[in-house]
C-alpha positions in Angstrom: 91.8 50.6 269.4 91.9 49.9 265.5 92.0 52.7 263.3 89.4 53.4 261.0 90.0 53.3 257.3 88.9 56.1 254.6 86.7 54.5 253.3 85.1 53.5 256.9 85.3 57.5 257.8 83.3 58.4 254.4 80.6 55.8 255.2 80.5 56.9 258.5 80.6 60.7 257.9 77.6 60.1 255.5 75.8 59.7 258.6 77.7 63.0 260.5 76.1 66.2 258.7 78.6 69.1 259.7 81.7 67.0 260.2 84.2 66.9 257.7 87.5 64.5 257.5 91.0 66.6 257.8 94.1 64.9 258.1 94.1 62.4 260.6 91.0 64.0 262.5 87.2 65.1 261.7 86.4 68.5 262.6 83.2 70.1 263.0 82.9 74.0 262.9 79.0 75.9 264.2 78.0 79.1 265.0 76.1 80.6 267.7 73.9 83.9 268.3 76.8 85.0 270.7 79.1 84.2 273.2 77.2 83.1 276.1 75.6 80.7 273.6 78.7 79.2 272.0 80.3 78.4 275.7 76.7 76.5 276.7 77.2 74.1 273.7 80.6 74.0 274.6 79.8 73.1 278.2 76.9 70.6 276.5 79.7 68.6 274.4 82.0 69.3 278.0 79.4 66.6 279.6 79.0 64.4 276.7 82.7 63.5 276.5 83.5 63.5 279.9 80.9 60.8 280.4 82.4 59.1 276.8 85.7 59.9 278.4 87.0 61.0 275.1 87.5 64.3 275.0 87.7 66.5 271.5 90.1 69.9 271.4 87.7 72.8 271.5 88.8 76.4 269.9 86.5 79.0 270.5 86.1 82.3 268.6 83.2 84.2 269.9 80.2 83.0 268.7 82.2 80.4 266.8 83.0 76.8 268.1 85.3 74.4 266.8 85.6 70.6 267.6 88.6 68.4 266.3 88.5 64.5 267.0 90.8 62.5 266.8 92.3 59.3 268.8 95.8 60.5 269.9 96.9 57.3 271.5 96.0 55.1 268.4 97.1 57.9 266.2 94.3 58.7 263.7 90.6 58.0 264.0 88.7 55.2 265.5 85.5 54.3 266.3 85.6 56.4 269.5 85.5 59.3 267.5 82.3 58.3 265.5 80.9 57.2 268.4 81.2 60.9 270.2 80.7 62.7 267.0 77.1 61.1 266.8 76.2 62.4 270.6 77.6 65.9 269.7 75.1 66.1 266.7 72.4 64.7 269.2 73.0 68.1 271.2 70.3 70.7 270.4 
């Protein structure tokens, strides 16, 4: 899988409202009303890349849920990581 240039990860983070570029990875940070709430999104996003199988690292503080995406194998972002970024912000 090709990686994706900075200039393709601005275009395409025009698109991504929440997700930022950091490093080699995007990263999107929400909160929640509480707990329970934070863990349903996080078992939402769970489903979505399980069926993408490409799978983002999840930190969770409380109400506070943070997704980091990046490509491991290729070593930076690729379209994979666009692509799943775009279903996460299609969860409610």
């Amino acid at each position: 899988m090709d990686l994706l240039s900075d200039d393709e990860v601005t275009t395409a983070l025009a698109s991504l409202p929440g997700w930022e570029h950091v490093g080699d990875s995007i990263v999107r940070g929400r909160e929640f009303a509480d707990f329970r709430a934070a863990m349903l999104y996080v078992g939402a996003v769970a489903h979505v890349a399980e069926s993408a199988n490409h799978h983002p690292d999840v930190l969770i503080q409380w109400n506070r849920v943070t997704l980091t995406l990046s490509t491991h194998s290729a070593g930076g972002l690729t379209s994979a990581d666009i692509a799943l970024a775009t279903r996460i912000n299609a969860l409610p």
